[in-house]
C-alpha positions as CSV (number, residue, x, y, z in Angstrom):
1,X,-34.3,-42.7,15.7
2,X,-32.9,-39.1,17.0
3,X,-29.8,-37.7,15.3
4,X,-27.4,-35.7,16.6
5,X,-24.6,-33.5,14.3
6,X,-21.7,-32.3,15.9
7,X,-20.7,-29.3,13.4
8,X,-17.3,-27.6,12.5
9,X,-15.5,-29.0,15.3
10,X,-11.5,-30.2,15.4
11,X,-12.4,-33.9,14.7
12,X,-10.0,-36.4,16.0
13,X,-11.0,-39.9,14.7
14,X,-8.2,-41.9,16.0
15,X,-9.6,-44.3,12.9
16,X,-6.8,-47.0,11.4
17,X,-5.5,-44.1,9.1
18,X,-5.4,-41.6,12.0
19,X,-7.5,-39.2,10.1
20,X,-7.7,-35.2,11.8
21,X,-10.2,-33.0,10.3
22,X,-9.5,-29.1,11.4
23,X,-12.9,-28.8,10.8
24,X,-14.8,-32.0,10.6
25,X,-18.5,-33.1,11.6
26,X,-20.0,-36.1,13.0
27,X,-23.5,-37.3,12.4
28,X,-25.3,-40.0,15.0
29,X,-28.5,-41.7,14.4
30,X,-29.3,-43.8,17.2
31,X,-26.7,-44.9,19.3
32,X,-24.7,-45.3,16.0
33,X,-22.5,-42.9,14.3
34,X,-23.3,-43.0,10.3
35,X,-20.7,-40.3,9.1
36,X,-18.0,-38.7,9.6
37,X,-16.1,-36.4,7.6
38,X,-15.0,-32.5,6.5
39,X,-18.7,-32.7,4.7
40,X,-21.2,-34.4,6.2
41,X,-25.1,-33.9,5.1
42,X,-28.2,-34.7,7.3
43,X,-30.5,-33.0,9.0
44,X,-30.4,-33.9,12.8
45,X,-32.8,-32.4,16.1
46,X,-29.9,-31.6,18.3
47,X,-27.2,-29.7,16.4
48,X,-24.3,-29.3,18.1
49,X,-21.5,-26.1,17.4
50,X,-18.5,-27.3,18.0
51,X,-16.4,-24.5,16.9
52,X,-13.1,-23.6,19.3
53,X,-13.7,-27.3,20.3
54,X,-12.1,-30.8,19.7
55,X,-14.3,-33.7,19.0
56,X,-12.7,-37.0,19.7
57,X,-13.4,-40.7,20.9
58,X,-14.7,-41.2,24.8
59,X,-11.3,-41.8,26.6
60,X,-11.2,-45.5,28.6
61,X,-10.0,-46.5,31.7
62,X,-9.1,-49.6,31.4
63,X,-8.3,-50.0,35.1
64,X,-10.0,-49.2,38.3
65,X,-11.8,-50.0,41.5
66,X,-14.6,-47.4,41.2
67,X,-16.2,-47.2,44.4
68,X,-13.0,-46.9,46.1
69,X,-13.9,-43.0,45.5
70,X,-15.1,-43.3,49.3
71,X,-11.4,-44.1,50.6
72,X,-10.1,-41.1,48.5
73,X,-7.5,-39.6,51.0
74,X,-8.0,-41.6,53.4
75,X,-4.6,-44.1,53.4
76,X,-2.2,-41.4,51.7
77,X,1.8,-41.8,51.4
78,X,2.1,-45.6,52.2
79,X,3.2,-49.2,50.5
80,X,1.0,-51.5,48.9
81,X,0.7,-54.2,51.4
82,X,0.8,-52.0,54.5
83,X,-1.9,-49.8,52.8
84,X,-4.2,-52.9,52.1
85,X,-3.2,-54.9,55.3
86,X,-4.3,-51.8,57.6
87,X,-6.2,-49.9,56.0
88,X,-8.4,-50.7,53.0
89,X,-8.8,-54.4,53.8
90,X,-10.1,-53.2,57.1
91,X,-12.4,-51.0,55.5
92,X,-13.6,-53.2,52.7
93,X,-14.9,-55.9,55.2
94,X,-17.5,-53.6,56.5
95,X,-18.5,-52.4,52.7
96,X,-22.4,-53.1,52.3
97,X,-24.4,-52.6,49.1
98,X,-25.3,-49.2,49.5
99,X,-21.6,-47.9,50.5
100,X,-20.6,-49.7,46.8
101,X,-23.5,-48.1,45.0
102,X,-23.1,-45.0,46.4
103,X,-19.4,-45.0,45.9
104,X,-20.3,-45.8,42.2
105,X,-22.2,-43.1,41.5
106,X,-19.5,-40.5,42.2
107,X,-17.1,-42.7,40.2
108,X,-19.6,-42.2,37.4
109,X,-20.2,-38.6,37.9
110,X,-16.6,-38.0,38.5
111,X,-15.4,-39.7,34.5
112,X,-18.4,-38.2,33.1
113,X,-17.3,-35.1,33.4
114,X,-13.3,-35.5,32.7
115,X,-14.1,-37.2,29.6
116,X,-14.4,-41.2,30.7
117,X,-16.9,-43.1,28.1
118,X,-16.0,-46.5,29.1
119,X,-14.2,-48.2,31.9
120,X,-13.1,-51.5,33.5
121,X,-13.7,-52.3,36.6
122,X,-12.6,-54.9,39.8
123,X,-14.2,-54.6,42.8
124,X,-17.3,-56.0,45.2
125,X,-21.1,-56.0,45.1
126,X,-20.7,-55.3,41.5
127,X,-24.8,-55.6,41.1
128,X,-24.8,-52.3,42.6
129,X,-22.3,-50.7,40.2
130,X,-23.9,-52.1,37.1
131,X,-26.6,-50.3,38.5
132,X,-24.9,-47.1,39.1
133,X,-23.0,-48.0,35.5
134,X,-27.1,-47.8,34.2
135,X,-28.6,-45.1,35.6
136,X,-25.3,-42.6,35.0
137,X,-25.3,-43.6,31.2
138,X,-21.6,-44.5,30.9
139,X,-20.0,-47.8,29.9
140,X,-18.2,-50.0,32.1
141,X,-16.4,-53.9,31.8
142,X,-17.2,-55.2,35.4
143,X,-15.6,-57.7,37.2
144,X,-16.5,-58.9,40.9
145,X,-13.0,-59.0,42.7
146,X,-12.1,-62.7,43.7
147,X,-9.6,-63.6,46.7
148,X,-9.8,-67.2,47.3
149,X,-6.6,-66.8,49.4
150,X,-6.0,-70.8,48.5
151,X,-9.3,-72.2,50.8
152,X,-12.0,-74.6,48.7
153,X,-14.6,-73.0,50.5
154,X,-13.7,-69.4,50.0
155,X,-13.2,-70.0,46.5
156,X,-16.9,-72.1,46.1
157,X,-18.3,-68.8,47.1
158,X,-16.4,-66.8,44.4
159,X,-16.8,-69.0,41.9
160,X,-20.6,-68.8,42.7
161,X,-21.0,-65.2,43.3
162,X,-19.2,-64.1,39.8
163,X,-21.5,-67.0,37.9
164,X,-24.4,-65.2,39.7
165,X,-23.2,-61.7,38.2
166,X,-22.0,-62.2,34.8
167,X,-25.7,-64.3,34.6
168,X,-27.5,-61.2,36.2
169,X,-25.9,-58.5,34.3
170,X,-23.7,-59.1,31.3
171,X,-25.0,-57.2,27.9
172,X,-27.7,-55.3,30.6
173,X,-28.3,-51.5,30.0
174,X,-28.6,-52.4,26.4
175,X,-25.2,-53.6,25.9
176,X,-23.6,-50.6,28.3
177,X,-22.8,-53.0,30.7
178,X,-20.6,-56.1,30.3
179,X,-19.4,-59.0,32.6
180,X,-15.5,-60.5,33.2
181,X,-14.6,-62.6,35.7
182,X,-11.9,-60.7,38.4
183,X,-9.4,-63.2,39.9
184,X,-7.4,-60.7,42.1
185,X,-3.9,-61.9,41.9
186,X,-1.5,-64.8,41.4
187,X,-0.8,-64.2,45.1
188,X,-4.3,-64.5,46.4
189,X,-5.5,-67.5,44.2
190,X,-3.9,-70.4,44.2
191,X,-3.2,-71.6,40.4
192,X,-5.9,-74.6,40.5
193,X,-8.6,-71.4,41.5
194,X,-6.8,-69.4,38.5
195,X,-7.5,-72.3,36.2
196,X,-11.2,-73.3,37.0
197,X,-11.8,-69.1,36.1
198,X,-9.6,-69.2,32.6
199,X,-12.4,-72.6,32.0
200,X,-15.1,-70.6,33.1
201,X,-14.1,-67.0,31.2
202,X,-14.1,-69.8,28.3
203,X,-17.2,-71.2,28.7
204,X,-19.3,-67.4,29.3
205,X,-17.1,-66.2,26.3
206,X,-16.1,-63.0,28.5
207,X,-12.4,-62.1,29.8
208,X,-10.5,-61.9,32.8
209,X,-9.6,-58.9,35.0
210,X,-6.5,-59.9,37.3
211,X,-3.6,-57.6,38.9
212,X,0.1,-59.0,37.9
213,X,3.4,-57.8,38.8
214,X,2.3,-54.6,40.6
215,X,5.2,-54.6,43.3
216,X,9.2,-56.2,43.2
217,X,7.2,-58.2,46.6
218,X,4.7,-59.9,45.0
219,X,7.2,-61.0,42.1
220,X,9.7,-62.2,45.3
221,X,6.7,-63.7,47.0
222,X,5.2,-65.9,43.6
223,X,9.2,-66.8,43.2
224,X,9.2,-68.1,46.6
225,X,6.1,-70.0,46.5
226,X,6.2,-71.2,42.9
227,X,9.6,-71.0,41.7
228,X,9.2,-68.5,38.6
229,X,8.0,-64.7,38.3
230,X,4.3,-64.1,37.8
231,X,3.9,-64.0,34.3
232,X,5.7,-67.3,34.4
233,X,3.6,-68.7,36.8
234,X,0.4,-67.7,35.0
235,X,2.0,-69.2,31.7
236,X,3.2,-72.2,33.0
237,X,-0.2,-73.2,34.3
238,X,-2.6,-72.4,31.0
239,X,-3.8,-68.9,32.3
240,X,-2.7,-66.3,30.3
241,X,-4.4,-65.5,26.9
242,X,-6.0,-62.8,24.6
243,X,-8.8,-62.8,27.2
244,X,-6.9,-61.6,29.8
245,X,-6.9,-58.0,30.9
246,X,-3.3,-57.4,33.3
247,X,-3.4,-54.4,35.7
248,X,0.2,-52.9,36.2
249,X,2.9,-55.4,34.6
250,X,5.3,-53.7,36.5
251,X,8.3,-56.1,37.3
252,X,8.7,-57.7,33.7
253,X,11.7,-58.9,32.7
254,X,12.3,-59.3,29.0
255,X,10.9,-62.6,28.4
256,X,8.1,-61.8,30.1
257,X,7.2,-59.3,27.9
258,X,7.9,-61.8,25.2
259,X,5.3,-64.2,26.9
260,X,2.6,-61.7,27.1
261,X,3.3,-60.2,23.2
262,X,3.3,-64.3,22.7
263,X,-0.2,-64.8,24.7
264,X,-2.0,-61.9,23.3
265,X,-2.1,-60.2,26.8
266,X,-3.7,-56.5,27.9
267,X,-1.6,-54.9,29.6
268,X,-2.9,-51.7,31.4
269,X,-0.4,-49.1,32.8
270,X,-1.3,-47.1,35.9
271,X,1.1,-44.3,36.3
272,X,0.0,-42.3,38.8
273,X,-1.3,-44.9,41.3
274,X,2.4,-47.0,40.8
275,X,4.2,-43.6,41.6
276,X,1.4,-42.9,44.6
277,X,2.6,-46.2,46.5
278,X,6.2,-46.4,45.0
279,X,5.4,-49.8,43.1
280,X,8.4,-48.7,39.9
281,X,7.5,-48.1,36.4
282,X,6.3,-50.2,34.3
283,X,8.2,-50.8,31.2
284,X,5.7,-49.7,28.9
285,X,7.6,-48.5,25.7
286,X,9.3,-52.0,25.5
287,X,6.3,-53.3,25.3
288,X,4.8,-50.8,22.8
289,X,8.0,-51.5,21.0
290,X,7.2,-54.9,21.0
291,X,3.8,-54.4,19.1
292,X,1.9,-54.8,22.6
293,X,-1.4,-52.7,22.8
294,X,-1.4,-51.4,26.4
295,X,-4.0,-49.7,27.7
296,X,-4.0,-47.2,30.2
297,X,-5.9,-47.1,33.7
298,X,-6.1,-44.7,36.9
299,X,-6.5,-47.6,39.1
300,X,-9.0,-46.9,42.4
301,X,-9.6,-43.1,43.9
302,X,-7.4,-44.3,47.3
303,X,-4.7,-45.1,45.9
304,X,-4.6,-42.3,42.8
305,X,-7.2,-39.9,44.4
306,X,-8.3,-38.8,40.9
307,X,-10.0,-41.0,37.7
308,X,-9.0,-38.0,35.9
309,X,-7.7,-39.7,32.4
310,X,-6.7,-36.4,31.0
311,X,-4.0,-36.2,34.0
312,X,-3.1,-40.2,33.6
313,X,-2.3,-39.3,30.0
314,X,0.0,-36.6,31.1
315,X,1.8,-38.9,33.7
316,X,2.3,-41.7,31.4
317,X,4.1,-40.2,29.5
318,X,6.1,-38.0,31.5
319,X,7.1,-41.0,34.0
320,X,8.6,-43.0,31.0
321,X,10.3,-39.8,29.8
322,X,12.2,-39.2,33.1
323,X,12.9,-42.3,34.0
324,X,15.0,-43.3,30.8
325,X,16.2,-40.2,30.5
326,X,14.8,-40.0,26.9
327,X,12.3,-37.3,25.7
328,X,11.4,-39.0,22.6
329,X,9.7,-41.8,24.4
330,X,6.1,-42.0,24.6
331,X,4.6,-39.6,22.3
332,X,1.6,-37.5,22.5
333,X,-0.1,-40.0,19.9
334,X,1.1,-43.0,21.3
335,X,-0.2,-42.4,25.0
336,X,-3.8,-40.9,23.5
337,X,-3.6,-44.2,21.7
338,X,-3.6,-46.0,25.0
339,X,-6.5,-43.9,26.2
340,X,-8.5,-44.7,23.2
341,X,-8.1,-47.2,20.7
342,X,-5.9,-49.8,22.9
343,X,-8.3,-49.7,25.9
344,X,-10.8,-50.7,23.6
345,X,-8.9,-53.9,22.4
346,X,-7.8,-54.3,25.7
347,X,-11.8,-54.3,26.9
348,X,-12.8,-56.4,23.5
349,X,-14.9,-53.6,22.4
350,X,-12.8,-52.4,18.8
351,X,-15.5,-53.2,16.6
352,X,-17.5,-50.8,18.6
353,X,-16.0,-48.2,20.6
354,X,-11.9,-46.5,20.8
355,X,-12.0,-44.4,17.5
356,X,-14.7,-42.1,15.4
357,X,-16.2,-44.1,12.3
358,X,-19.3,-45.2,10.8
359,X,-20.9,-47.9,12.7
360,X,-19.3,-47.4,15.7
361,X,-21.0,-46.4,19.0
362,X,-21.2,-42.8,19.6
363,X,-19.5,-42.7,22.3
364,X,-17.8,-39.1,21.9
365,X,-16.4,-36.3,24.1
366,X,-16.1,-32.6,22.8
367,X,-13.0,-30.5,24.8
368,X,-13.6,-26.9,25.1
369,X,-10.0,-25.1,23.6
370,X,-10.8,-22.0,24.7
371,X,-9.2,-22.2,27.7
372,X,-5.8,-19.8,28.4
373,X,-4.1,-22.6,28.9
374,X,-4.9,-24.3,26.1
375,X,-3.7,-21.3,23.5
376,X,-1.7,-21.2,20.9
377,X,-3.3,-24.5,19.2
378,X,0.4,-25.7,17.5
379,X,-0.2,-29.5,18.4
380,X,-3.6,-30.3,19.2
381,X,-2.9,-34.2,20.2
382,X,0.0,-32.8,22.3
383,X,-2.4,-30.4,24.2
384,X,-4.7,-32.9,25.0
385,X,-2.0,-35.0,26.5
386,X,0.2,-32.2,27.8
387,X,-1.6,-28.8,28.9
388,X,-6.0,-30.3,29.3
389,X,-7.5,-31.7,32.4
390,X,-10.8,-33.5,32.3
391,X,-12.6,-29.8,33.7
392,X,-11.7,-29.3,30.0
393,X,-14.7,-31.3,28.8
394,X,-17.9,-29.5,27.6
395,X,-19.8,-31.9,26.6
396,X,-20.1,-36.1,27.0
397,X,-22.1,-38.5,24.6
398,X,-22.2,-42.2,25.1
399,X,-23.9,-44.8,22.9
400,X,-25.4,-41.4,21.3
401,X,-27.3,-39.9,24.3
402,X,-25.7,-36.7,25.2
403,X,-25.3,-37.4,29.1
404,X,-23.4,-34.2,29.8
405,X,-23.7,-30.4,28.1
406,X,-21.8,-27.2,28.9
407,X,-20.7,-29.0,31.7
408,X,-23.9,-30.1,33.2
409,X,-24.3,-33.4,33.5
410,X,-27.7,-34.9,32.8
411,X,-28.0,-38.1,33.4
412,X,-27.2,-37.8,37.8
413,X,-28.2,-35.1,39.9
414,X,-24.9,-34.0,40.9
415,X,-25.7,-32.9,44.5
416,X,-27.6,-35.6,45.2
417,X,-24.3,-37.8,44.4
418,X,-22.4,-35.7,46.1
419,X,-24.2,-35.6,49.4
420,X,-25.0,-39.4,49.1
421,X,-21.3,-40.2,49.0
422,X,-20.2,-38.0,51.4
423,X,-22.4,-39.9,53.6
424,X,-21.3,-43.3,52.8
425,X,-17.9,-42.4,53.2
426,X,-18.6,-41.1,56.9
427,X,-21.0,-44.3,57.9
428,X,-18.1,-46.9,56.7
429,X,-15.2,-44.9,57.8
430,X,-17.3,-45.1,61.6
431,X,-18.0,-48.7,60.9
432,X,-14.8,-49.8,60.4
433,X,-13.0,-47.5,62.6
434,X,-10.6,-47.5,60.4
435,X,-9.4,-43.4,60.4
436,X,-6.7,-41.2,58.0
């Protein structure tokens, strides 16, 4: 098997003990790393210099709709429902295979080269992003997006559709890609279509990908219609569990954060897309405080216009800082955490991806720090989080293939992504006449 030894760079393991290395080294064989360390011996056929650079774990987005990239900018400055009702629901009933695959590949391109290793996905004609997920070399958690909007037929289809994926393409890519069922919400599945998923995400031993508590109108809305808030709801009837990963958790009250801390819940925060269409802040270091892992997502392109996790980082913690009025809240290390280590756990992948250690995957950035902006090095974790943006990134390695160098990525040829995107977007936005 190749090896690969990345030398003499700033090694940040995130590893149980936290371990920094000012100048550390990694060795890969495989798509393993073996050691990791101030000394590490082993001869290797790619040696990598990372002096001036940080070496640290692939960051994960734990949250998105990835071939929304086609829709970037065009439903800016609007609510949730309007922007769905009239703009991308319109657009996503004309979405063919080739618009998703398309769509994909710039979503690939795009986190490849701002650091993304690994991501979790919702969305439609998911065989065409696990192929896009393939042939780009990242990792991604994939979930076809299920609206049974409360009709036995409509949800017959769904149910067969995401059997038909996770069967197709769960562990494919040699392991890159994996399956979860995607029940979109508590208000567009009725709770008898909520429970036949939890039995099924039980029986395929995978998770579940659902969207709670995202706006103070869908908590008014499952009130109305059920008589509790949605994490109620989803507790009352048997849903909610260790295998369920929960986009936004906006509108929690106390107990409910009790209830998901109970349940073993994921919680993924989505700063910049909640601030985008004015959905409130989640109240994420009550439930950090609470010993909840949350994970941290950019949500879709249209309604965050970046999957830049270097920014969502930033905004995270920022956000929480402003809006209690106190600066010690959300750490440098606590939100790189999120990025790292808790989207792992939140994706069920700790025993193999999140931190740097022997026998993980090798799934590893390398940040270029010789940037002016970057300079004076006082807190390195803080300049990740604070001052770098994904252009930072030299150089991306995932399960130990190095699918990006001085910026170049190698996997995709970039212009022909580019162009092929830019093509999709113009076909569907014609198709659907749906216009910015």
């Amino acid at each position: 098997m190749e090896r690969v030894l990345i030398k003499d760079g700033y090694l940040i393991t995130m590893d149980a003990k936290r371990r920094v290395f000012e100048r550390g080294s990694i060795l890969v064989e495989g798509d393993k790393i073996v050691s990791v360390g101030e000394e590490v011996r082993g001869s290797a056929e790619e040696v990598i210099d990372a002096r001036g650079k940080v070496v640290m774990p692939g960051l994960i987005n734990a949250h998105t709709h990835l071939s929304m990239t086609l829709l970037r900018g065009l439903a800016d400055d609007m609510a949730l429902m309007p922007w769905l009702e009239t703009k991308i629901w319109p657009i996503e009933k004309h979405l063919r295979n080739e618009d998703v695959y398309a769509g994909a590949l710039l979503g690939c391109l795009e986190m490849i080269k701002s650091g993304t290793t690994c991501f979790a996905d919702q969305y439609f004609f998911m065989e065409s992003v696990a192929r896009a997920v393939t042939e780009s070399g990242i990792r991604g958690v994939l979930a076809h997006g299920m609206i049974e909007a409360g009709k036995p037929d409509k949800g017959e289809a769904e149910i067969v559709a995401s059997e038909s994926f996770v069967k197709a393409c769960h562990g494919m890519a040699e392991g890159r890609v994996r399956a979860m069922f995607g029940p979109h919400a508590a208000y567009t599945c009725s709770p008898e279509f909520l429970i036949r998923v939890k039995e099924l995400a039980a029986k395929y031993r995978i998770g579940i990908h659902i969207h709670v508590s995202e706006t103070k109108d869908e908590v008014e809305l499952i009130q109305k219609k059920y008589g509790r808030r949605p994490v109620e709801h989803l507790d009352a009837i048997g849903f909610l569990g260790p295998e369920v990963l929960a986009a936004h958790c906006v509108w929690l009250n106390d107990g409910e954060i009790a209830t998901l801390k109970m349940r073993g819940v994921k919680p993924v925060h989505c700063p910049v897309s909640n601030m985008k269409i004015a959905c409130g802040v989640s109240p994420v270091p009550e439930m950090l405080h609470a010993g909840i892992r949350v994970a941290l997502g950019t949500d879709g392109a249209a309604s965050n216009n970046s999957l830049d996790m270097f920014k969502e980082m930033k905004f995270a913690a920022l956000l929480n800082k402003v809006h209690r009025l106190n600066a010690e809240v959300m750490p440098a290390q606590s939100v790189l955490e999120m990025a790292t280590v808790n989207g792992a756990a939140a994706l069920g992948l700790s025993s193999e991806v999140g931190s740097l250690e022997a026998g993980k995957k090798a799934d590893i950035v390398i940040v270029d720090m010789e940037k002016p902006h970057l300079v004076p090095r006082h807190n390195v974790i803080s300049h990740l989080v604070y001052s770098a943006v994904g252009s930072d990134v030299d150089t991306v390695i995932v399960d130990g293939k190095i699918i990006m160098s001085g910026r170049k990525v190698l996997s995709l040829d970039e212009q022909e992504v580019l162009n092929m995107a830019m093509e999709a977007s113009r076909d569907l936005s014609e198709r659907s006449g749906v216009k910015d």
